[in-house]
N, C-alpha and C positions, 0 to 999 in steps of 0.2 A: 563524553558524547558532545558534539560541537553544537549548536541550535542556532538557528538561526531568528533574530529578535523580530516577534509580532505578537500584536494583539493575544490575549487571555482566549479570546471566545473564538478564535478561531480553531477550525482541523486542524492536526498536522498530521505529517506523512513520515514516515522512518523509512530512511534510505542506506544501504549498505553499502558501503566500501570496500574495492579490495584488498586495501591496507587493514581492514579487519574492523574500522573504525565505522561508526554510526554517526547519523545527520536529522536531528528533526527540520524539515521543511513544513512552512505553511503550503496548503491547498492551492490557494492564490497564486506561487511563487513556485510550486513543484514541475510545472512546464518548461519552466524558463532553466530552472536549475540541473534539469536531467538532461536538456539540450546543452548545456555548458559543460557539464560532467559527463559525459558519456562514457569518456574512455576509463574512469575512476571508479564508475558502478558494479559491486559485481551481482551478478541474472541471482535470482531466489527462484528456487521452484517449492509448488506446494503439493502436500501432499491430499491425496483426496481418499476420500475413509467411504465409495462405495457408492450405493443406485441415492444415493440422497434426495437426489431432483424428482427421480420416479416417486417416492415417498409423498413428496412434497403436495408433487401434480395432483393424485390421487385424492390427498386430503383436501386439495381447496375444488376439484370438480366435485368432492361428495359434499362439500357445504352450498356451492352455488347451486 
């Protein structure tokens, strides 16, 4: 996996390749890089496991 050198204490972002390869980018720098790379990226989708957010909502109007 390639990395791109920053600082310790910063975020970094994993970006996927269509070559199948991985890219950690800092935070800072993941703008600039996904506009450079665009045509190299390939789309992730995610999967979603259900009413989660309803769950969610419920729990914090019954504490407030």
């Amino acid at each position: 996996m390639e990395q791109i050198p920053s600082s310790e204490s910063e975020l970094m972002a994993t970006v996927y390749l269509k070559d199948g390869s991985k890219v950690e980018v800092s935070m800072d720098e993941l703008g600039d890089y996904l506009e450079a790379n665009r045509d190299k990226i390939q789309p992730q989708t995610i999967k979603r496991r259900g009413p989660v957010r309803s769950k969610l909502s419920a729990e914090i109007s019954s504490v407030g």
